[in-house]
C-alpha positions as a Markdown table, in Angstrom:
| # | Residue | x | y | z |
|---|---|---|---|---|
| 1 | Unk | 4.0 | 31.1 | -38.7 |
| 2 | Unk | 2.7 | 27.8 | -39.8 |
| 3 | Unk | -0.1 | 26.6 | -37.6 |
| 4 | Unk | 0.7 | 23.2 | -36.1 |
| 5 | Unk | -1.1 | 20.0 | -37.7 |
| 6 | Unk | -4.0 | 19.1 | -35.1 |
| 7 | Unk | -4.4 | 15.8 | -36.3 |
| 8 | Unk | -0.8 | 15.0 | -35.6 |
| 9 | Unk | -0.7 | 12.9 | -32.6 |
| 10 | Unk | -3.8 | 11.1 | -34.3 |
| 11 | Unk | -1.6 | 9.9 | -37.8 |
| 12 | Unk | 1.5 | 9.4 | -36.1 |
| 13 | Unk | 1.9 | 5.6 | -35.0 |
| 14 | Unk | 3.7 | 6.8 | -31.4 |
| 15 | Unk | 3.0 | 8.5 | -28.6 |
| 16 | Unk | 5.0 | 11.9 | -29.1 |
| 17 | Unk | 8.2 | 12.6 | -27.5 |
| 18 | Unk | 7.1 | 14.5 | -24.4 |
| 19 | Unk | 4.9 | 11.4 | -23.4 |
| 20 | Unk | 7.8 | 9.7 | -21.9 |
| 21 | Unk | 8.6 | 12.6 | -19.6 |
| 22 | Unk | 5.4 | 12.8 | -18.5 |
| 23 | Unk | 4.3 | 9.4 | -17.3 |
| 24 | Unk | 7.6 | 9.0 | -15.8 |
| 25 | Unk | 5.6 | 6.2 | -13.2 |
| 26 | Unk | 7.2 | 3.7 | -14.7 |
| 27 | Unk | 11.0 | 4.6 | -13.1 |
| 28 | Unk | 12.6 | 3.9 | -10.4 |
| 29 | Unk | 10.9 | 3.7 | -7.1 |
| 30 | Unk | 8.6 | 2.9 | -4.9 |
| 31 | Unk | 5.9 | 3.0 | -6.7 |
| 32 | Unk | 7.7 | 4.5 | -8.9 |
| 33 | Unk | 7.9 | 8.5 | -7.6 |
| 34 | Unk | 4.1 | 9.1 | -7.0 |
| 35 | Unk | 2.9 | 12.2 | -6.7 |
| 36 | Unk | 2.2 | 13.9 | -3.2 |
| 37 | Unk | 0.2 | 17.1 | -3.5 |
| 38 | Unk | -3.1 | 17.8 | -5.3 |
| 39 | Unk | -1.3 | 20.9 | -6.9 |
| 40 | Unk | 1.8 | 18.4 | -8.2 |
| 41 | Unk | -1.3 | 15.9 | -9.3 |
| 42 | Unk | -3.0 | 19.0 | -11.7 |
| 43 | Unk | 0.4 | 19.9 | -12.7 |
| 44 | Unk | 0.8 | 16.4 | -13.7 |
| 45 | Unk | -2.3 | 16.4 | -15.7 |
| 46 | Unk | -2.0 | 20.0 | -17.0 |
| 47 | Unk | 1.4 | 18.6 | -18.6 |
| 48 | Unk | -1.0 | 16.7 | -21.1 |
| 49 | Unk | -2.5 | 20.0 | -22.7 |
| 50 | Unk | 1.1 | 22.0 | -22.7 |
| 51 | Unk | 1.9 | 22.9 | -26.0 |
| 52 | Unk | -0.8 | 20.7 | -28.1 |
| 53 | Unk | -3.6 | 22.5 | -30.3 |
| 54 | Unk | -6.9 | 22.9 | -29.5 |
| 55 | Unk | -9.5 | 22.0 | -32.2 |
| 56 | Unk | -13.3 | 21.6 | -31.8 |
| 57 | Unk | -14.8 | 18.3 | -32.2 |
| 58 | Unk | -18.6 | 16.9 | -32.7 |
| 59 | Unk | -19.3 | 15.6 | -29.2 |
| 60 | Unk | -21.2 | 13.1 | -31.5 |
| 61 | Unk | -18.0 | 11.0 | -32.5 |
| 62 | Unk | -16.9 | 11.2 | -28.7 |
| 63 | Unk | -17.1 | 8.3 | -26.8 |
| 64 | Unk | -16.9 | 7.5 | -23.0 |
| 65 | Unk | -13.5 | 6.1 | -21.0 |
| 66 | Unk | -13.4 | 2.5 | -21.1 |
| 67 | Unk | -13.2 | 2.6 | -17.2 |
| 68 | Unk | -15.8 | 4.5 | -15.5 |
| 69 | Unk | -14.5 | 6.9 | -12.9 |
| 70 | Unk | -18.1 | 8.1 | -11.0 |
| 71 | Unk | -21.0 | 6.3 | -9.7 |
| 72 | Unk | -23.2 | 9.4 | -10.0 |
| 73 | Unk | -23.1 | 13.1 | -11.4 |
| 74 | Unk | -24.3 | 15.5 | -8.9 |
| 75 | Unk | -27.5 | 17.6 | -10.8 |
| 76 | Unk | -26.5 | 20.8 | -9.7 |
| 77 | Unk | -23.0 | 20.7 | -10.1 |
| 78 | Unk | -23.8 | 20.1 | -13.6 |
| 79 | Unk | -25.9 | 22.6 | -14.0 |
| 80 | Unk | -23.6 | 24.8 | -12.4 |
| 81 | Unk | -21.1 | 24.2 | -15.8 |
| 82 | Unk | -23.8 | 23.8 | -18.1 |
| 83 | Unk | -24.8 | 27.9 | -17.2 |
| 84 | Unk | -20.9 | 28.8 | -16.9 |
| 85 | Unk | -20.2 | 27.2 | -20.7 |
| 86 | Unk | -23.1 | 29.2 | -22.1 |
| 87 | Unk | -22.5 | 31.9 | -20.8 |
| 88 | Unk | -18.9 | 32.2 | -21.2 |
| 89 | Unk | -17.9 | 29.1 | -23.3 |
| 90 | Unk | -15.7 | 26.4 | -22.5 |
| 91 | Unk | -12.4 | 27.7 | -21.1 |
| 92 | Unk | -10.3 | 24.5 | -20.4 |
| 93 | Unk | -10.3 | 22.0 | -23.0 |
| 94 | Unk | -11.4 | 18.2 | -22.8 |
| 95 | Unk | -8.4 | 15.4 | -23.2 |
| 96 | Unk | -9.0 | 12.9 | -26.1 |
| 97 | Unk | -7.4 | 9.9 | -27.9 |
| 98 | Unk | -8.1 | 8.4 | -31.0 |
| 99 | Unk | -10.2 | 5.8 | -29.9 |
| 100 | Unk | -8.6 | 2.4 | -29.9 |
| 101 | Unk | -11.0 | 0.2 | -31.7 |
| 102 | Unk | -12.9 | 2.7 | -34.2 |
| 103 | Unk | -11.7 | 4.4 | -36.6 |
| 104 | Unk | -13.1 | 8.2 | -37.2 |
| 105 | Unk | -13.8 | 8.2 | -33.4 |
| 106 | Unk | -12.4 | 9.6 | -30.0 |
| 107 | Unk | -12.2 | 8.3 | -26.6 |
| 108 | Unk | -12.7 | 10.5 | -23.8 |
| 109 | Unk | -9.7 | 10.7 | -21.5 |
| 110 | Unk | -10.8 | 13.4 | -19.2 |
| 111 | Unk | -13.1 | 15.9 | -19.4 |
| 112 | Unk | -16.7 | 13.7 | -19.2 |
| 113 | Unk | -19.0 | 16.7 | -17.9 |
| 114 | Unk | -17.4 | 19.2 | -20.1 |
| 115 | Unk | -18.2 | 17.0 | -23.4 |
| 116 | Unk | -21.9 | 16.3 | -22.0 |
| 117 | Unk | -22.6 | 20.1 | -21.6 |
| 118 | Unk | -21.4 | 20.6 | -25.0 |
| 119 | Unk | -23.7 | 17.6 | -26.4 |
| 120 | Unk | -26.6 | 19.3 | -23.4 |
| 121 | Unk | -26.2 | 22.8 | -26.0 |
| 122 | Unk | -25.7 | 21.2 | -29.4 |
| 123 | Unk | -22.3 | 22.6 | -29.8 |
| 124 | Unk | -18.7 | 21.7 | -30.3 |
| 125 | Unk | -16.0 | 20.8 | -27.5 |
| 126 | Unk | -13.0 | 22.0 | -27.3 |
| 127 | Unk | -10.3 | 19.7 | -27.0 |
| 128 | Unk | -6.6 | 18.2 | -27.2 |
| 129 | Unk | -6.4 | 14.9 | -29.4 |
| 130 | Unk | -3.8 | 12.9 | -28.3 |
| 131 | Unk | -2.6 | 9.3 | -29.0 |
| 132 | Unk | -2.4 | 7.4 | -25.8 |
| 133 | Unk | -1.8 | 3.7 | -24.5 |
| 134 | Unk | -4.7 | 2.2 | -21.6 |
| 135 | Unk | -1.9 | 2.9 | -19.4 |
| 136 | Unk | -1.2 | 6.6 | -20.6 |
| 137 | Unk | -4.9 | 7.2 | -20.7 |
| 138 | Unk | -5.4 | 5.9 | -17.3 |
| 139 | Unk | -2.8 | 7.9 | -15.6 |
| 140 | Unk | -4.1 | 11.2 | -17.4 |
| 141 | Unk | -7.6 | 10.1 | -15.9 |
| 142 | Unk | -6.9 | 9.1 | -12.5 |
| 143 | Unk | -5.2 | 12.5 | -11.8 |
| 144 | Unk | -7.0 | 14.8 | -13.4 |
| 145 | Unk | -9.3 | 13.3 | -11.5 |
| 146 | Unk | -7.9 | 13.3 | -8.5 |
| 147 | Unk | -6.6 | 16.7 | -8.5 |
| 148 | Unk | -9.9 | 18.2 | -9.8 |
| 149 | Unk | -13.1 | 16.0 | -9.6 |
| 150 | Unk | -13.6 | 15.9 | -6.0 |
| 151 | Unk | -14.1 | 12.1 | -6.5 |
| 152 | Unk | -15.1 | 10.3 | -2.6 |
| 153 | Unk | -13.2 | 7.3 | -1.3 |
| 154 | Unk | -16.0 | 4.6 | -2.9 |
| 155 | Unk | -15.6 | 6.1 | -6.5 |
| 156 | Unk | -11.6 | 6.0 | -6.2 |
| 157 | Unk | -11.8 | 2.6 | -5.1 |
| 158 | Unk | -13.8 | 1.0 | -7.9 |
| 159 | Unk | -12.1 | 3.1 | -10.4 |
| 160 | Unk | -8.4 | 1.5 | -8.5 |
| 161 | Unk | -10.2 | -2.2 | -8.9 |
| 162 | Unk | -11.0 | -1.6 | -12.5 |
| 163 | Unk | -7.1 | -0.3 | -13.1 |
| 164 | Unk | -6.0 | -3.4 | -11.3 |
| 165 | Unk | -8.4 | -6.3 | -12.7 |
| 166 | Unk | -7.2 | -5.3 | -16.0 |
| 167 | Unk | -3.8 | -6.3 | -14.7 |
| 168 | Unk | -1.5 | -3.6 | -17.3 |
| 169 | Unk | 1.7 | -4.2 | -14.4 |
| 170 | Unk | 2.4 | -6.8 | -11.8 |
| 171 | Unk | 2.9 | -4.8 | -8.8 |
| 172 | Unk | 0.1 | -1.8 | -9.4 |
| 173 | Unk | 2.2 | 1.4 | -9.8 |
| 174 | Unk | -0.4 | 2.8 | -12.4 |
| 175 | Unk | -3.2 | 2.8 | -9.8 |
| 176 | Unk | -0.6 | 3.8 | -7.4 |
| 177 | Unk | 0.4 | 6.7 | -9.5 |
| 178 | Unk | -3.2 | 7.3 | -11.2 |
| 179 | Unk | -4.6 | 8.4 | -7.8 |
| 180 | Unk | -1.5 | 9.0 | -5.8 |
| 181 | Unk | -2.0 | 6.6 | -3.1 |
| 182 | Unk | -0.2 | 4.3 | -1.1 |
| 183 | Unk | -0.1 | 0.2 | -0.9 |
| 184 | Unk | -1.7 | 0.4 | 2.2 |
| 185 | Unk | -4.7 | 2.3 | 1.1 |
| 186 | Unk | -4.7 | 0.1 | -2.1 |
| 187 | Unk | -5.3 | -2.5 | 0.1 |
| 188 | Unk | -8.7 | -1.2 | 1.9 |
| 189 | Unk | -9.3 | 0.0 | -1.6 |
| 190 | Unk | -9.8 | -3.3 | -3.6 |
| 191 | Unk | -11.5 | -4.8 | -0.7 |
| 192 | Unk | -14.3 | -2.4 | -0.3 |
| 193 | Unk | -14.6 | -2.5 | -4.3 |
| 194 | Unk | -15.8 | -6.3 | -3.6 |
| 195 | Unk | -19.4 | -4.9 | -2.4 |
| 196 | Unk | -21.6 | -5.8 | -4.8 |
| 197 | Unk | -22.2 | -3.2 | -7.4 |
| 198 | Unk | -26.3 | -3.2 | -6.4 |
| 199 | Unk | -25.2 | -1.8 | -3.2 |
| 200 | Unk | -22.2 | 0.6 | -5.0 |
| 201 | Unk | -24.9 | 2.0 | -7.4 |
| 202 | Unk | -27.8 | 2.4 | -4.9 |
| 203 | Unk | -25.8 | 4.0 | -2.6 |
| 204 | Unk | -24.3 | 6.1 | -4.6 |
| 205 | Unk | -20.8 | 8.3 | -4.4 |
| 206 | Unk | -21.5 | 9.0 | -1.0 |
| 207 | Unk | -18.9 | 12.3 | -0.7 |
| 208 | Unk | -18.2 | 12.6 | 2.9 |
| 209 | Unk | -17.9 | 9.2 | 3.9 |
| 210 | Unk | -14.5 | 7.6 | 3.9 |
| 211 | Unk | -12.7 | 4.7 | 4.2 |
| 212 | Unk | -13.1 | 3.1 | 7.9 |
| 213 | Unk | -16.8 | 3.2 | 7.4 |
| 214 | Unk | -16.9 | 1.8 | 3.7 |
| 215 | Unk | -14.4 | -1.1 | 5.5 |
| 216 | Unk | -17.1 | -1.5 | 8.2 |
| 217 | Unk | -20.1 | -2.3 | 5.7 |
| 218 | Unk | -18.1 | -4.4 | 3.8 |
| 219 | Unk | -17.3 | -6.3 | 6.5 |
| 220 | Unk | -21.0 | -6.7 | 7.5 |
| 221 | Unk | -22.2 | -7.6 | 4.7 |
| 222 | Unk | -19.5 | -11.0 | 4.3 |
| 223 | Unk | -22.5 | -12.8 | 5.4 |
| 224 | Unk | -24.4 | -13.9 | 3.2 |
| 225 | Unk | -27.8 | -13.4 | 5.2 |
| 226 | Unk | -26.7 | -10.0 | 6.0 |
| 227 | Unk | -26.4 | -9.1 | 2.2 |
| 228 | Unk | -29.8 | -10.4 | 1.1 |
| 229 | Unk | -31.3 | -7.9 | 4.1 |
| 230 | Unk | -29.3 | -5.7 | 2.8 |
| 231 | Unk | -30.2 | -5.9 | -0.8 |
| 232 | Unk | -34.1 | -5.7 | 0.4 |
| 233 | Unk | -33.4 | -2.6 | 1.9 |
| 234 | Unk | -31.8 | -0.8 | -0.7 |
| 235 | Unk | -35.3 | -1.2 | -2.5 |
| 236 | Unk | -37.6 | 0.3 | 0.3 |
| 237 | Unk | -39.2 | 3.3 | -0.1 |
| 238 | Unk | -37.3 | 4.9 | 3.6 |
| 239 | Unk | -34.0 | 4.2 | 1.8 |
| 240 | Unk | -34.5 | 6.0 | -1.4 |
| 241 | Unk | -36.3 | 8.9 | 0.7 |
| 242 | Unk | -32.1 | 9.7 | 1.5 |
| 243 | Unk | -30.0 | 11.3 | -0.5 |
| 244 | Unk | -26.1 | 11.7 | -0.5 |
| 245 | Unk | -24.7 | 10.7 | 2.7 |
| 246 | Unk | -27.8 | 9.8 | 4.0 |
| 247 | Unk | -28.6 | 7.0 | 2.0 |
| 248 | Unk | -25.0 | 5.2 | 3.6 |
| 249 | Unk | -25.7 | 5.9 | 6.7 |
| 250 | Unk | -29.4 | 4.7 | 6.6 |
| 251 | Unk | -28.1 | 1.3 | 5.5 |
| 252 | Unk | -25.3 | 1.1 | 7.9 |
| 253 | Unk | -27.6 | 1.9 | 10.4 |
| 254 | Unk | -29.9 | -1.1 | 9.3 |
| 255 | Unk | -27.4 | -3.4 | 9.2 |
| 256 | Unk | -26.1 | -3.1 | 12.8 |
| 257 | Unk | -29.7 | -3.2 | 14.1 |
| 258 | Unk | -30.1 | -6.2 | 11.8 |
| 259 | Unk | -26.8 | -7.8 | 13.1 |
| 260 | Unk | -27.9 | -7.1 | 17.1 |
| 261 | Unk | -31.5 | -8.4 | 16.3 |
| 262 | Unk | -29.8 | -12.1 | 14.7 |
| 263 | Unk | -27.7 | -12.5 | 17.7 |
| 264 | Unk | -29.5 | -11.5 | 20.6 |
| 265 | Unk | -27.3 | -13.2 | 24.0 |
| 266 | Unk | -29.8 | -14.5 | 26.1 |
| 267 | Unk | -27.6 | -15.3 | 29.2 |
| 268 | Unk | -29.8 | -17.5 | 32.2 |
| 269 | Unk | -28.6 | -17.6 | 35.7 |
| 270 | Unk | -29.7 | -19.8 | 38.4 |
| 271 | Unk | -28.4 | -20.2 | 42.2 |
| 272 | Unk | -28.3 | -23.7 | 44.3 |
| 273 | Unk | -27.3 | -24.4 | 47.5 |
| 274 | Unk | -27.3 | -27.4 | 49.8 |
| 275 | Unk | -29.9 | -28.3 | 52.9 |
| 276 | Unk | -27.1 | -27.9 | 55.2 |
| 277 | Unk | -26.0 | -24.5 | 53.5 |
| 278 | Unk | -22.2 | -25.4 | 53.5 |
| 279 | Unk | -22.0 | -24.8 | 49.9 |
| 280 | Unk | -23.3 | -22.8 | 47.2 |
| 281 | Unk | -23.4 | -22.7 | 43.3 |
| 282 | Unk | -23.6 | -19.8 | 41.2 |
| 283 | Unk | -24.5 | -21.1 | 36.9 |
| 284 | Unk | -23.9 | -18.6 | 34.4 |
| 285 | Unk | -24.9 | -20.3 | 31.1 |
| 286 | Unk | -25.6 | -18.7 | 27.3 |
| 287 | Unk | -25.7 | -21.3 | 23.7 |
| 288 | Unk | -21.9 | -21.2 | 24.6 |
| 289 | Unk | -20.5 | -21.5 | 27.4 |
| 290 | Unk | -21.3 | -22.8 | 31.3 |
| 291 | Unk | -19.9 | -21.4 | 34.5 |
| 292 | Unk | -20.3 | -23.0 | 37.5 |
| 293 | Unk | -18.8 | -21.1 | 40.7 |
| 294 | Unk | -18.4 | -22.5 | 44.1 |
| 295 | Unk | -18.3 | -20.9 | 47.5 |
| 296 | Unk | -18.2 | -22.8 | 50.4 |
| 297 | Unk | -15.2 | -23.4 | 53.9 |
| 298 | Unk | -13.7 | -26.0 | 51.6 |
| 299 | Unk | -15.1 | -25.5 | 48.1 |
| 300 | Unk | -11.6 | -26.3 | 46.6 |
| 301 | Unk | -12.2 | -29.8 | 48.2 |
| 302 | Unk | -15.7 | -30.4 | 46.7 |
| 303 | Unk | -14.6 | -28.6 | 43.2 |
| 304 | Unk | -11.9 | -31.4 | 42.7 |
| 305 | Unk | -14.5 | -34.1 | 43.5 |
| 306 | Unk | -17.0 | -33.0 | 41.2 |
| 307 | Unk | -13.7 | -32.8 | 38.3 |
| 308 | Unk | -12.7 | -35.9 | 39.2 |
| 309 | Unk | -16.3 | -37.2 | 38.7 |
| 310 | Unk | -16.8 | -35.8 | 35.2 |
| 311 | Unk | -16.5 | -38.7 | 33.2 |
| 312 | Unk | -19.4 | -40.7 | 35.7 |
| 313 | Unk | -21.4 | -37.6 | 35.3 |
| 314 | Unk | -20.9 | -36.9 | 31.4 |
| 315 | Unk | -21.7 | -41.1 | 30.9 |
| 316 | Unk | -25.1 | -40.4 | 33.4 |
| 317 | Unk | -25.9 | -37.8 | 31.4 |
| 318 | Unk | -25.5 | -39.4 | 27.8 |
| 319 | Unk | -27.7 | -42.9 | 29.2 |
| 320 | Unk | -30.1 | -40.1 | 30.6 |
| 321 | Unk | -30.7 | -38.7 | 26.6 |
| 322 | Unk | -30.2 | -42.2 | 25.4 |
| 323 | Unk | -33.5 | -43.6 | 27.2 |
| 324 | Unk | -35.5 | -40.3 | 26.3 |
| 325 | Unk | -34.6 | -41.3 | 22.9 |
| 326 | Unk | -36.5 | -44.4 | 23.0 |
């Protein structure tokens, strides 16, 4: 039986046939048919290996995705794979493209750890060349990803903000369909993305925190005072002490203390009464606000005659801080 061409999908000048039924997200929808499961999602990407050929290619002419999808690689996690491929060899094969702007390369769609343990022992990867658009190779990515990776809220979010600055549709269905979300979580998704990527890279992928608390620090550190603290911090020798969770946590903590330390709500009270003791005032005053409380057998009656007497009163007491002005 003649043994199919592997460099195929690399000549030919379109995506093969079977392309077209597997990125169906661009149907009819909402959204359009996203995926639901984390089984469907590694079906999904599994489809993208059916019935191609393997070949083995020098991890040296292999390049990176164009979009980043972690913010860190967790050491022994890798060199949990590293000891599994050489002992046993790689048993699922990396996705690749020929790489859009360089010709005799490859662009890695998925399959990042896999190609650096191969480069790690000097020996070839196996994998599936196919010829892909952005959007194709995005889609393959994101759920592979999604499915397999184990990728936390943060690195999903950046990786949806990359997907949607580059703008490939107007309403977002690749992201939506890349990491089988909904609009609403899209949402809280580009806006945590807008931390600023010292913060994202000190804090790292942060695994078990997830999206309330990422909204939180985001909304803390808006101000801009807040952020410069914040960007101290992330330098301190206590911070980088933490690892994982830790370090979010550590500067989530900081920040509230931070944020009750800048606004502290010194509130002063005070007490009067007249000679005859008919009528007493309670103050309650803060950088705010002023309460003044009556009690008294007719304190109605004297609170309408001091209202009424405002405007004398307020004129007094602009003349009073006009002659300390002198």
């Amino acid at each position: 039986m003649a043994r199919k061409n592997p460099f195929m999908n690399v000549m030919s000048e379109e995506a093969p046939d079977n392309s077209k039924a597997i990125l169906e997200y661009t149907n009819k929808g909402a959204s359009k048919s996203l995926i639901h499961s984390l089984d469907e999602m590694a079906a999904q990407a599994d489809r993208f290996l059916e019935g191609e050929t393997v070949v083995e290619l020098d991890p040296a002419i292999i390049d990176d995705s164009f979009i980043r999808d972690r913010l860190e690689d967790d050491p022994a996690d890798f060199d949990e794979l590293l000891s599994a491929i050489r002992d046993r060899g790689q048993d699922t094969p990396i996705l690749v493209r020929p790489h859009p702007s360089a010709m005799g390369r490859y662009m890695v769609v998925f399959g990042h750890r896999r190609l650096r343990a191969a480069k790690a022992l000097e020996r070839k990867v196996r994998a599936v060349v196919k010829d892909l658009k952005d959007s194709d190779h995005l889609v393959a990515q994101g759920q592979e990803n999604s499915a397999r990776a184990n990728l936390s809220f943060i690195e999903k979010a950046v990786f949806a903000a990359e997907i949607a600055r580059r703008q490939f549709d107007g309403d977002n269905a690749i992201v939506l369909s890349a990491l089988s979300i909904d609009r609403a979580t899209l949402s809280k998704m580009l806006a945590v993305s807008t931390i600023p990527k010292l913060v994202l890279d000190a804090v790292g992928a942060a695994k078990g925190i997830g999206r309330d608390r990422w909204y939180e620090l985001k909304n803390l550190l808006e101000r801009p005072s807040t952020l410069e603290k914040a960007l101290n911090f992330i330098e301190t020798a206590d911070f980088k002490a933490n690892g994982g969770d830790d370090r979010f946590n550590a500067l989530l903590a900081f920040l509230k203390a931070v944020g009750k330390q800048s606004s502290p709500k010194a509130i002063r009270t005070q007490k009067w009464s007249s000679e005859d003791k008919a009528v007493s005032a309670y103050i309650k005053a803060d950088a705010k606000t002023y309460t003044f409380a009556l009690k008294a057998r007719d304190a109605a009656g004297f609170g309408d005659f001091i209202a009424d007497s405002l405007g004398d009163l307020y004129q007094a007491y602009r003349n009073k801080l006009d002659q300390q002005g002198e």
